[in-house]
Kinemage of the C-alpha trace (Angstrom):
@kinemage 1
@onewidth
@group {chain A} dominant
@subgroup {mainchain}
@vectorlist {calphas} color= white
{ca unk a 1} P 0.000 0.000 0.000
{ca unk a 2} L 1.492 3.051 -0.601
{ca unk a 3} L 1.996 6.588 1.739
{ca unk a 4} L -0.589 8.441 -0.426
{ca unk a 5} L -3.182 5.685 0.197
{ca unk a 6} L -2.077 4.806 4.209
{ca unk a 7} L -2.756 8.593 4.479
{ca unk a 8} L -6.219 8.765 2.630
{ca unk a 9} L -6.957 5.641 5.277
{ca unk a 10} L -5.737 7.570 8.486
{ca unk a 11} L -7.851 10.496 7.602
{ca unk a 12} L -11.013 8.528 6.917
{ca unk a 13} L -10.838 7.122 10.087
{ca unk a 14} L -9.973 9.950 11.611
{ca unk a 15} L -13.700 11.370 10.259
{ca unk a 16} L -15.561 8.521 10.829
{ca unk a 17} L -14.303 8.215 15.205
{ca unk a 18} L -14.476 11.859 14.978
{ca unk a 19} L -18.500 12.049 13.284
{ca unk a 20} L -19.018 8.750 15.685
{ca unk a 21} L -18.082 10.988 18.791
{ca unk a 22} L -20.253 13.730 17.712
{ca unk a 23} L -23.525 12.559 16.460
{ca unk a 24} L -24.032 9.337 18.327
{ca unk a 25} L -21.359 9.934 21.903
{ca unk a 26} L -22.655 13.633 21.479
{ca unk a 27} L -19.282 14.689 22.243
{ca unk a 28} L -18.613 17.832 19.922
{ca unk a 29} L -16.048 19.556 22.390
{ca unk a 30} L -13.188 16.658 22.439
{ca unk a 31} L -13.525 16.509 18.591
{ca unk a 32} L -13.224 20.100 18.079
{ca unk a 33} L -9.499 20.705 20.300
{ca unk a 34} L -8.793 17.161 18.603
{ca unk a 35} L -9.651 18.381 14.945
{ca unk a 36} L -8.482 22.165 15.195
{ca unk a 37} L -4.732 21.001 16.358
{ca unk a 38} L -4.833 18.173 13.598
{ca unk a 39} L -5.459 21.035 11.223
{ca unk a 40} L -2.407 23.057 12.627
{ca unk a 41} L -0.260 20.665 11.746
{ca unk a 42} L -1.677 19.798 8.205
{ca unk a 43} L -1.258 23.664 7.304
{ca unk a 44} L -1.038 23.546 3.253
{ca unk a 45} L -2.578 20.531 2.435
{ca unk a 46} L -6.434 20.030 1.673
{ca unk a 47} L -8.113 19.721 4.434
{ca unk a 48} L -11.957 20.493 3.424
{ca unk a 49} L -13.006 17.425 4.781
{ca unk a 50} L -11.611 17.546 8.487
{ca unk a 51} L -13.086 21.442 7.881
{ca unk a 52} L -16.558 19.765 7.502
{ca unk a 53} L -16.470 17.584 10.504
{ca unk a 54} L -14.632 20.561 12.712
{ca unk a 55} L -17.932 22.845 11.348
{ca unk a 56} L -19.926 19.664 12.707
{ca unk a 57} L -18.515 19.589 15.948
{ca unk a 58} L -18.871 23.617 16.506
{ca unk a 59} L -22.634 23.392 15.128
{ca unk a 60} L -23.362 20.942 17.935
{ca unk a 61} L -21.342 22.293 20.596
{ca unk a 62} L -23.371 25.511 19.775
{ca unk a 63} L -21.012 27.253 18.520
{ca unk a 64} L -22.814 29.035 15.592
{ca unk a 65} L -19.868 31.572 14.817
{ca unk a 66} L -17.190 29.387 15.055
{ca unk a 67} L -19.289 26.927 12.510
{ca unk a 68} L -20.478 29.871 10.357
{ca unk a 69} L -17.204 30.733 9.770
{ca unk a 70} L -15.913 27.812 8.206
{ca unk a 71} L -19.123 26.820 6.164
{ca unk a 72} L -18.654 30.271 4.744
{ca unk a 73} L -14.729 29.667 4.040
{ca unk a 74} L -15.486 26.465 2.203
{ca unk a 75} L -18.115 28.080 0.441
{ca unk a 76} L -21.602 26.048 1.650
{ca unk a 77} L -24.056 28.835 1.530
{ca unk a 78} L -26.660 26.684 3.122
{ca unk a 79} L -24.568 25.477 5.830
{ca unk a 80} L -23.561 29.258 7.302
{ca unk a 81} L -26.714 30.654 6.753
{ca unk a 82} L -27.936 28.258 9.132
{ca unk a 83} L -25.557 29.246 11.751
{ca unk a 84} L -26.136 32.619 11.191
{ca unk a 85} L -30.298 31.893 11.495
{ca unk a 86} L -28.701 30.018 14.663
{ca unk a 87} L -27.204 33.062 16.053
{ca unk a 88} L -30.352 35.306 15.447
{ca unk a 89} L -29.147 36.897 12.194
{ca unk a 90} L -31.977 36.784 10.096
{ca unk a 91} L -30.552 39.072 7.690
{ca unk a 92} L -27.635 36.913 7.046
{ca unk a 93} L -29.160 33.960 6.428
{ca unk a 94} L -31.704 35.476 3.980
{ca unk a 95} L -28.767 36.838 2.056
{ca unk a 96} L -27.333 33.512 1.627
{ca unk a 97} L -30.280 31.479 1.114
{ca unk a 98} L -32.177 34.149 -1.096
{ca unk a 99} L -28.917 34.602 -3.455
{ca unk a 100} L -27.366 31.064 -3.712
{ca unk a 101} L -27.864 29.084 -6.607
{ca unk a 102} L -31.055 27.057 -6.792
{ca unk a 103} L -31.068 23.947 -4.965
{ca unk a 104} L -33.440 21.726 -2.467
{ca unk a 105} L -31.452 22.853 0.371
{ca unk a 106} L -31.614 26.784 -0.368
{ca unk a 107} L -35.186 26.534 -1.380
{ca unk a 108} L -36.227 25.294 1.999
{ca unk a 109} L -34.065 27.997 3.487
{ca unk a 110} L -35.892 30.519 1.540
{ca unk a 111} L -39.296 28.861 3.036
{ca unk a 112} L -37.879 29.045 6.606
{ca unk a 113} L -37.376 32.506 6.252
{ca unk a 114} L -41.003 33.380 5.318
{ca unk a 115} L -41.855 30.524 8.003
{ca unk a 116} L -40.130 32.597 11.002
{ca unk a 117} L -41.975 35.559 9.616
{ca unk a 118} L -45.294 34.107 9.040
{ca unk a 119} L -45.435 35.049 5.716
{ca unk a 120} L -46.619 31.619 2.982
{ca unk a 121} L -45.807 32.464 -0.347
{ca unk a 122} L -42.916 29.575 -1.314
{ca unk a 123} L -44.529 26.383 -0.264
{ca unk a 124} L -41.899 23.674 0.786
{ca unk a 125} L -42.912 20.112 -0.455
{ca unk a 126} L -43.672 17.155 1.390
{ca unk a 127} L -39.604 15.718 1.514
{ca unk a 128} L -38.524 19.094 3.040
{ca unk a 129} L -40.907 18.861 5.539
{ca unk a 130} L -40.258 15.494 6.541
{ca unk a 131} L -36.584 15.974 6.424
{ca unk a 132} L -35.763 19.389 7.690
{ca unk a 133} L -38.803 20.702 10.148
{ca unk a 134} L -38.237 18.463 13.150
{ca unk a 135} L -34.839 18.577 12.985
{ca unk a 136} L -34.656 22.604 12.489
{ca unk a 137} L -36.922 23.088 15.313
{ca unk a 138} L -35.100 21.270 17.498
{ca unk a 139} L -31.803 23.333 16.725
{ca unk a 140} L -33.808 26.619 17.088
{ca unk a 141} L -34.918 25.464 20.660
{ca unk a 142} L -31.571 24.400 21.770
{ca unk a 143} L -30.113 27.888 20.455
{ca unk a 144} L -32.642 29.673 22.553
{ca unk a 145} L -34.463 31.286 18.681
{ca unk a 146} L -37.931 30.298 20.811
{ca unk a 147} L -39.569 33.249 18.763
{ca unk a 148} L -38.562 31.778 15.409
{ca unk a 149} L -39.340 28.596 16.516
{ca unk a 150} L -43.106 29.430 17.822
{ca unk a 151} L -43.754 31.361 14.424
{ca unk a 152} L -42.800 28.274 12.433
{ca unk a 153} L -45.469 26.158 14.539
{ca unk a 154} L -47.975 28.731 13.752
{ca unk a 155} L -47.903 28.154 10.234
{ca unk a 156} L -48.575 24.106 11.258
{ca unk a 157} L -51.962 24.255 9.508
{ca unk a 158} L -50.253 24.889 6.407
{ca unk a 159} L -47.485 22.806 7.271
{ca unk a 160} L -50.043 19.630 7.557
{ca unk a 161} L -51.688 20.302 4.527
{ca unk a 162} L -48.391 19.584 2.427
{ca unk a 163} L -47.090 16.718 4.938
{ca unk a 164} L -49.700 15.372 7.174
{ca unk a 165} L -47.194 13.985 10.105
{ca unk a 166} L -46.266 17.520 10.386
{ca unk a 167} L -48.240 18.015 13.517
{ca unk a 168} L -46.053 14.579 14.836
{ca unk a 169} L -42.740 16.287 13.615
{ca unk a 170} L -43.704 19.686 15.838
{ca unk a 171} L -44.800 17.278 18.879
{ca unk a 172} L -41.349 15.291 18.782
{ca unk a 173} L -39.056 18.462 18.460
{ca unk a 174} L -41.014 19.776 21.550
{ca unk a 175} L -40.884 16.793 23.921
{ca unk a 176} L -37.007 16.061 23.170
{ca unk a 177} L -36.182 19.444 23.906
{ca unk a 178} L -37.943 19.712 27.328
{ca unk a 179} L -41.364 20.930 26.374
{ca unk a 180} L -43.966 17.886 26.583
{ca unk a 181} L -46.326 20.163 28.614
{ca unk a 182} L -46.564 21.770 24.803
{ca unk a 183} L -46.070 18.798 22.914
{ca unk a 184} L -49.006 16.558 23.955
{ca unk a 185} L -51.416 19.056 22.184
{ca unk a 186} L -49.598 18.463 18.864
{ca unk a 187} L -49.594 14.599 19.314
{ca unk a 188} L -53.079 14.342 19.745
{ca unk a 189} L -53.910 16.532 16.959
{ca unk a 190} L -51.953 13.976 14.478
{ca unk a 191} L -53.834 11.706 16.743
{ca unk a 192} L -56.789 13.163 15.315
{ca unk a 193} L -55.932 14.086 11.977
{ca unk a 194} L -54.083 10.174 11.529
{ca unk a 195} L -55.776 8.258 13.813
{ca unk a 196} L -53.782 4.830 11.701
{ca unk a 197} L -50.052 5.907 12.680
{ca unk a 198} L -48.840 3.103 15.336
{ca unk a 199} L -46.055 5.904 16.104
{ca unk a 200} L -48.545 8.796 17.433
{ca unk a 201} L -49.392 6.423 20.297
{ca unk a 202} L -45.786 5.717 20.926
{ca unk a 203} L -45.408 8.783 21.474
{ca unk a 204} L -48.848 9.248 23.626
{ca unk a 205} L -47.450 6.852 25.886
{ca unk a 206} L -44.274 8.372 25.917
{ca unk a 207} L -45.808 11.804 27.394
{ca unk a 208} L -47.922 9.830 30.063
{ca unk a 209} L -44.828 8.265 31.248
{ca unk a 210} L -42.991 11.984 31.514
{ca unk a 211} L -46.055 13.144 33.201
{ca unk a 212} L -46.405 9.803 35.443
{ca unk a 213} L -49.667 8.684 34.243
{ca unk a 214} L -48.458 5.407 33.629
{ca unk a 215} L -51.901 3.903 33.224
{ca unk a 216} L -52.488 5.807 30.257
{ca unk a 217} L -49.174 5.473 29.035
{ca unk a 218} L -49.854 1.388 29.096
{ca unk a 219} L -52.976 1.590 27.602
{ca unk a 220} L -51.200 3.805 24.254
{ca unk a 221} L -48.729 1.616 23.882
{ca unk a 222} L -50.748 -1.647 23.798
{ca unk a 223} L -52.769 0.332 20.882
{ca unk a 224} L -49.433 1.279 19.242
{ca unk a 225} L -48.110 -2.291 19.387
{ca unk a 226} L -51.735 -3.256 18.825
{ca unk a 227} L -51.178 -1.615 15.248
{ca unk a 228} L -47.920 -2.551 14.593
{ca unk a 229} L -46.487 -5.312 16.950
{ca unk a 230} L -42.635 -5.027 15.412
{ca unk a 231} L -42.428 -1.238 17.213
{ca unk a 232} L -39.941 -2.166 19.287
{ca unk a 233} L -39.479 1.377 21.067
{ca unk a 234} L -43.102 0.889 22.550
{ca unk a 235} L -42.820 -2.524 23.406
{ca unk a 236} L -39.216 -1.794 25.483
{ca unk a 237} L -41.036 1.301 26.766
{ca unk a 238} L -44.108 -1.029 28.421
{ca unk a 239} L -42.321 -3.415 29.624
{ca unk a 240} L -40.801 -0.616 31.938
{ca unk a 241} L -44.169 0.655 32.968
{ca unk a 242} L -45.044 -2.872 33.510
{ca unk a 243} L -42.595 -2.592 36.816
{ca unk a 244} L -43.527 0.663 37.803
């Protein structure tokens, strides 16, 4: 094998451990002293890649600068104006989302924008909304952006009437960041609107356990694995009600 190739292998492991630590050990901060004095010593070579995961590691430490900064040096428009949306600068992030070439991701920028300002007129379409809104909530919580946040579940009527799990998507973002006192109202008007999704009473029995109705929280989870008997979340989650 030869240096070139031993080297290529180093650094891909070196991303992998260093994405492992991050998204699944959720342990930005040791990744990002790790990363930034890798990069010191790799001064002149190309080093876009370990960029990428160090911009990772800031963006989930909560460091929106820091992150901002190097999306915007390797040139992902997308990527900074999300920081910068992080970090309260709505300004910024329209001027990177509203003049970047065309593209899935800045389109549903542009739609975030109008979201946080409650102003509809580019509708997102159903793929967006499944793949972006319960996710960006739950960075706009965690970054303390509650008023963007609560204008973007204001416009969850229109929301549900391109994706109909949109309610469910608004519910989850809300209950994993420490608001289930809010979330329960969105869960049960999925409930209502999709009355067939074994997951809405996962999640129904998931509140009543945070709450300590555990009664309840039995009796949604037998209708959840009622519907679907290969959920393994709510069977795990009754069986630990079942010794409460």
């Amino acid at each position: 094998m030869s240096d070139q190739s031993e080297e290529e292998n180093a650094l891909k492991k070196i991303i992998n451990n260093a994405r492992y630590e991050i998204l699944v050990k959720k342990n930005p901060k040791n990744v990002i002293i790790e990363l930034y004095n890798l990069l010191e010593t790799r001064q002149g070579c190309d080093n876009a890649s370990l960029k990428q995961i160090l911009a990772l590691a800031y963006l989930e430490n909560r460091n929106y600068k820091e992150a901002s900064e190097i999306y915007q040096e390797l040139d992902e428009k997308y990527q900074a104006g999300y920081c910068e949306l992080l970090l309260g600068n709505e300004d910024n992030a329209r001027k990177f989302w509203f003049y970047a070439p065309e593209s899935g991701a800045s389109s549903w920028g542009r739609c975030l924008i109008e979201f946080i300002n409650v102003k509809v007129k580019q509708i997102p379409t159903f793929l967006q909304v499944r793949n972006h809104l319960e996710s960006d909530l739950g960075y706009l919580i965690r970054a303390d952006q509650l008023t963007y946040t609560e204008n973007i579940i204001k416009c969850g009527e229109i929301l549900t009437s391109i994706n109909p799990e949109s309610y469910k998507f608004i519910g989850r973002a809300l209950m994993n960041n420490g608001f289930a006192n809010l979330a329960i109202n969105y869960f049960l008007k999925s409930q209502k609107m999709i009355p067939q999704d074994p997951e809405i009473y996962f999640h129904l029995g998931q509140y009543s356990y945070i709450v300590g109705a555990y009664e309840e929280g039995k009796k949604m989870l037998r209708q959840c694995i009622e519907m679907n008997k290969f959920y393994t979340p709510a069977v795990k989650l009754l069986e630990k009600l079942s010794h409460i």
